[in-house]
N, C-alpha and C positions, 0 to 999 in steps of 0.2 A: 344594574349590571356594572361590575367593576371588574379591570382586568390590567392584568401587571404582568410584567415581560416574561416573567415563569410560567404561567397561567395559559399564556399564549402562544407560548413556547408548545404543549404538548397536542396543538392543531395544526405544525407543523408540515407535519409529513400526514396529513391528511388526505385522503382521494379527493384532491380539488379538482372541478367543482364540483359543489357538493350542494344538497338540501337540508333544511334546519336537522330535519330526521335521520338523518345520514351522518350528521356531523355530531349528533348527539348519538350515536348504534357508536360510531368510531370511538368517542370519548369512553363508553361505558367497556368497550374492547378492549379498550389498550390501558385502564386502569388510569384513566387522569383522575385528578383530585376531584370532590363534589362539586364546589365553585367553578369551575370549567362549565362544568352538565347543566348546573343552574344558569350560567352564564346564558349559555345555547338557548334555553328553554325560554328564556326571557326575549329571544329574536322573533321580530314580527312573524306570525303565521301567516302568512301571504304564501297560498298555494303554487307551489310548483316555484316558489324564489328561489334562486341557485345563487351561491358564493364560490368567487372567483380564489377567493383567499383570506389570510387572516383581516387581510388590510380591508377587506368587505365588511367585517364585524368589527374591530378595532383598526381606525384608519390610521392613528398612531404609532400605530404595531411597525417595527423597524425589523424587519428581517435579519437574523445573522449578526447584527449589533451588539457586539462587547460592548459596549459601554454603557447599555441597557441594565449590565448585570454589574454590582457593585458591592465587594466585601471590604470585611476590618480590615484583610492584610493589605489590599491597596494604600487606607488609609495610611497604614504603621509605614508603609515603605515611601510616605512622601516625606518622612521627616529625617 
């Protein structure tokens, strides 16, 4: 399972909390990328496990965190 602040980004606004099954019905909804859906699919099957949030699946996962996300033009503009 690998997941990067984009990726995690689009379980957001998810109906938290939620079930593996539910989280993956959400993802296939609203058009997240395949890697998300895979993401999901690969969390324990543990009947009736609920997630409170992203932070349940990726504890890493920083909410709302600009500085998560990082382009060229920041780069250009430090110089």
């Amino acid at each position: 399972m690998f997941w990067t602040p984009e990726l995690a980004s689009y379980l957001e606004d998810a109906p938290w909390p939620a079930t593996k099954e539910e989280l993956i019905d959400y993802a296939n909804r609203t058009g997240a990328p395949l890697q998300v859906i895979e993401n999901l699919q690969e969390l324990d099957d543990t009947e009736e496990q609920t997630y409170e949030g992203i932070e349940d699946i990726w504890p890493e996962y920083e909410a709302g965190s600009d500085d998560l996300f990082f382009s060229d033009d920041d780069e250009m503009n430090e110089y």
